[in-house]
N, C-alpha and C positions, 0 to 999 in steps of 0.2 A: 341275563336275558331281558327283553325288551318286557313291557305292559301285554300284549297282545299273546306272546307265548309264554308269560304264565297263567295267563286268561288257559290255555289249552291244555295247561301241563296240571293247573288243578283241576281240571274238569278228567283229566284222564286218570287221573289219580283217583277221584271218585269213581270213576268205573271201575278201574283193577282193583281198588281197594275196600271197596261199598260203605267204608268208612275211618276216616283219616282225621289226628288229631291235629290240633292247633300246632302242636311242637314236630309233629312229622313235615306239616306243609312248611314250618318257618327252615327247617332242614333241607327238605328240598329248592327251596326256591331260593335261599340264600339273603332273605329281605329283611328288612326291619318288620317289628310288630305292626307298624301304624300301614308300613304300606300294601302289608299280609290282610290287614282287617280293610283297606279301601278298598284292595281289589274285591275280595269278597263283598262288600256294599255293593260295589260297581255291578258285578257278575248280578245279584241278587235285583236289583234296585233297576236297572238301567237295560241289562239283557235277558231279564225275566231267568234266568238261571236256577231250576228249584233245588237249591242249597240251603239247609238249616242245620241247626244243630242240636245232636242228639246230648241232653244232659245226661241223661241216665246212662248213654255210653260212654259219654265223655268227648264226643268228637262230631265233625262234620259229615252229613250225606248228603244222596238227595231224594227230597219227599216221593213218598209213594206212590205210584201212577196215576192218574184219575182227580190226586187234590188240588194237581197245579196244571191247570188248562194250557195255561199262556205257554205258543211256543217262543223258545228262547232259540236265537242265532248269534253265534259268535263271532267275532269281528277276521275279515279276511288274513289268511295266514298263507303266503305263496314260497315258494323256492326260492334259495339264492343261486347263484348262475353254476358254482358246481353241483349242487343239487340235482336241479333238472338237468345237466348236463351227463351226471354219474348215470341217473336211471335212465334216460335215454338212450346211452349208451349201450347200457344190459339191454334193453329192450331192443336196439336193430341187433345187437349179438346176438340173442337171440330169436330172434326171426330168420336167421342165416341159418341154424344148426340143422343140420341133414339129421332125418331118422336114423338112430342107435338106441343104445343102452337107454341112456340118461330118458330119450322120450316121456315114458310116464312120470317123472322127475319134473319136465321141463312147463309141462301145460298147468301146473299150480303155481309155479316160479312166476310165468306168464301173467296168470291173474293177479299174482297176487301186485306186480310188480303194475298193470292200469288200474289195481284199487291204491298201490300212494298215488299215482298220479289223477287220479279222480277224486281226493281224500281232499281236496278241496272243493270250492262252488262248482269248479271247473270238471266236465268231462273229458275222460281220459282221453278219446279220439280228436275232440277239440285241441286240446294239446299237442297231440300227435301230429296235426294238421297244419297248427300254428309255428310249431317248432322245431325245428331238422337237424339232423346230425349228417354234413355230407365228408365223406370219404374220398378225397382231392387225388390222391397219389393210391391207392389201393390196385393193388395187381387180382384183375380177376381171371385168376387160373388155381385149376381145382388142386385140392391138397393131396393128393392120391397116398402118400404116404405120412399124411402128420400123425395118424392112432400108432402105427409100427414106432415111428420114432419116438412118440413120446411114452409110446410102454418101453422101451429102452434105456429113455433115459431115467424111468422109475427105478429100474430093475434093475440097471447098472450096467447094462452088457455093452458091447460095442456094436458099429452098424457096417456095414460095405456100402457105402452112397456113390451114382454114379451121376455129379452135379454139372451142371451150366453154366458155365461163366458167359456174362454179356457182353463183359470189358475187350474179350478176345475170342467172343464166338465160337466156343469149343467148349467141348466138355470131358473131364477128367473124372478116373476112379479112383477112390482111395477108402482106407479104413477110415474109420473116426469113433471118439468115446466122448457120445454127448455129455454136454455140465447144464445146458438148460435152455430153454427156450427163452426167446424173446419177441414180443409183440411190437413195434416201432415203426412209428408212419402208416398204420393201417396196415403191418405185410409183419409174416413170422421168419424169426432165424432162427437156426440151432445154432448158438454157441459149442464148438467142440474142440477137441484135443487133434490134431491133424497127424494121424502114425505114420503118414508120407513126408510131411513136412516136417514134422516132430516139432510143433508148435500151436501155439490157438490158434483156429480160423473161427469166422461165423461165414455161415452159409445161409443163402434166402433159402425158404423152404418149399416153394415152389419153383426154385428152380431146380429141383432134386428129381431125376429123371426116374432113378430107379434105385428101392434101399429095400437090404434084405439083415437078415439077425448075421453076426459071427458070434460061432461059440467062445467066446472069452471075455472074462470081464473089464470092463472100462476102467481105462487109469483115471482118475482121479485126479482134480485141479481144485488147489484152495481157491476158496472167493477172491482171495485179496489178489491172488493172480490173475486171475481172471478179467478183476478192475485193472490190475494195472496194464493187460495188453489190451484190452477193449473198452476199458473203462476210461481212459485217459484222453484219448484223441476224439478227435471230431464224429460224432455220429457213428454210427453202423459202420462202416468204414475205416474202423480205426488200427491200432497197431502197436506195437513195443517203444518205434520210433516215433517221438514226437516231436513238432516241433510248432513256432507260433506265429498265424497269421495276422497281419495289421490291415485293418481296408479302411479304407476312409468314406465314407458316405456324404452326398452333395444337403443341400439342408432341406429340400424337399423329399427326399429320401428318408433323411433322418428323422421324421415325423413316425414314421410305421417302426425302421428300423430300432428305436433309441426304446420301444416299448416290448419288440421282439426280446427270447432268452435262444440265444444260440448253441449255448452251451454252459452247462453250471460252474467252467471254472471262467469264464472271460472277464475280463475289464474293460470297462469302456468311460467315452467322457465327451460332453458339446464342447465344441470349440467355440469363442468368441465369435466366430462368423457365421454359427448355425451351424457346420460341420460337424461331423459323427465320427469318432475315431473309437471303431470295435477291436479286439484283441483276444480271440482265442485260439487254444491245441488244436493239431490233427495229427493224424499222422497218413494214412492214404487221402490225397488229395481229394476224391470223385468226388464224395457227395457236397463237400466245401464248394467245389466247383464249380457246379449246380445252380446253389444257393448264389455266389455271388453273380454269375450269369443270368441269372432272372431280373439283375437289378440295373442289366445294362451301363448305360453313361452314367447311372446314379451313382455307380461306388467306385475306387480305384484300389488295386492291391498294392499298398507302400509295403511292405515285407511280407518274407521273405523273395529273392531276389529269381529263385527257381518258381516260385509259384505266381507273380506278378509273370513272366515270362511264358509261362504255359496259360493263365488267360490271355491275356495278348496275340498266343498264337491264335487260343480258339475265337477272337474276336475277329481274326484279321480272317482265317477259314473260314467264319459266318461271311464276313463282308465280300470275300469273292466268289461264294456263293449264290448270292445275294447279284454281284455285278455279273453273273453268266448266266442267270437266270432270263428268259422272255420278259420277264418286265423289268428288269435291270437297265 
């Protein structure tokens, strides 16, 4: 730790501990003697810090109220970017949650969570104000059934869901024995056991029309199957079958893209001329498909030969779209 937070981590120390020895603080802070006794000068000397030491207990406090006027201020100590990024996050999470259970739970959580972000110079609202978490892709449609499902998948039992597909505009019913939820891209899925399909799906959860309890308990999928049908392939979307895409990115493209993480297993590498050659799994196309669509003329898909062909078509669909149009 830096000069600045152990400035903070002995000062807290004396609060929790009302009196701390020499060999507890070289313990915690990890430091050499010389640079244990500057800081403590520094603290003393330079931020008015009323630290002394008690001989007769053997250890450091701080003097008594009233003997040491001078106030002391410690030197500024702010977040690093997941920091403030982790607690802002709890904090719009929580300003979404609808009245239940948890309520008397949540309004201490609440506080407690603008006194870290005010535990600096900084007021909490200040913060609040200066710094945003926006939600880009987030489906706002209500969960009507995410309590049912996810007592379900506590309990173990199986559900009757009757889901949405968007891909084909229709919606099917089937049994399923949830394995667990997941949060991705701002929107939830149930991972489950499909007893129609008799395999893993994941399903958005808001696209689940209507879910009710079946009396029977949930068959059971180890994790590792789990990863390996949804865990493998590209995004949410993914599947048993995998296989691996090659795009190439133009070199102004490759500025954003070379810093982007598409997926935890891909390789990538600049080419000589600034060109970006990405290489990861998928296994259902869509939401790959997406992603490379957003990047227009910037990328091209060199492999696979089925998947360079199906952008292609959706490019050549934009563009006569595009020429039938009134301003075409």
């Amino acid at each position: 730790m830096n000069q600045t937070e152990r400035f903070y981590k002995i000062e807290q120390l004396l609060h929790d501990r009302k009196l701390v020895t020499f060999r507890q603080l070289l313990d915690t802070l990890e430091v050499s003697r010389a640079t244990l006794k500057r800081d403590l000068q520094y603290l003393r000397d330079r931020l008015n810090v009323p630290i002394v030491y008690d001989r007769d207990a053997a250890g450091y406090r701080f003097e008594a109220p009233g003997r040491h006027p001078a106030k002391h201020e410690l030197p500024g100590l702010w977040f690093n970017a997941s920091e403030i990024r982790a607690l802002l996050m709890m904090q719009n999470l929580l300003e979404e949650v609808q009245p239940g259970l948890l309520g008397p739970h949540i309004a201490p959580l609440q506080t407690r969570l603008k006194s870290l972000l005010g535990s600096q110079d900084d007021a909490p609202e200040e913060v609040a104000k200066r710094i945003r978490i926006l939600h880009a892709a987030k489906r706002h449609a209500g969960l009507k059934y995410f309590d049912l499902i996810a007592s379900t998948l506590l309990k173990r039992r199986r559900l009757f869901i009757r889901h949405y597909n968007r891909g084909s505009d229709r919606e099917t019913e089937r049994e399923v024995s949830p394995q667990r939820l997941i949060y991705y891209r701002d929107n939830w899925y149930l991972d489950a056991w499909c007893h129609l399909r008799e395999e893993v799906r994941s399903f958005a959860v808001d696209a689940i029309r209507h879910a009710e309890h079946v009396g029977k308990k949930a068959k059971e999928i180890a994790k590792r199957d789990l990863d390996a049908v949804l865990g493998a392939g590209y995004g949410i979307f993914s599947g048993a079958v995998v296989a691996w895409a090659k795009l190439r990115f133009t070199p102004s493209h490759a500025r954003w893209v070379a810093a982007e993480q598409w997926h935890p297993m891909q390789r990538s590498h600049t080419e000589a001329d600034g060109h970006f050659l990405l290489e990861l799994p998928y296994s259902n196309p869509t939401e790959l498909i997406m992603d490379i669509l957003r990047h227009g003329a910037g990328v091209e898909v060199l492999e696979p030969p089925e998947l360079r062909l199906t952008v292609m078509r959706d490019l050549d669909a934009a563009r006569q779209a595009y020429a039938g149009s009134p301003g075409g």
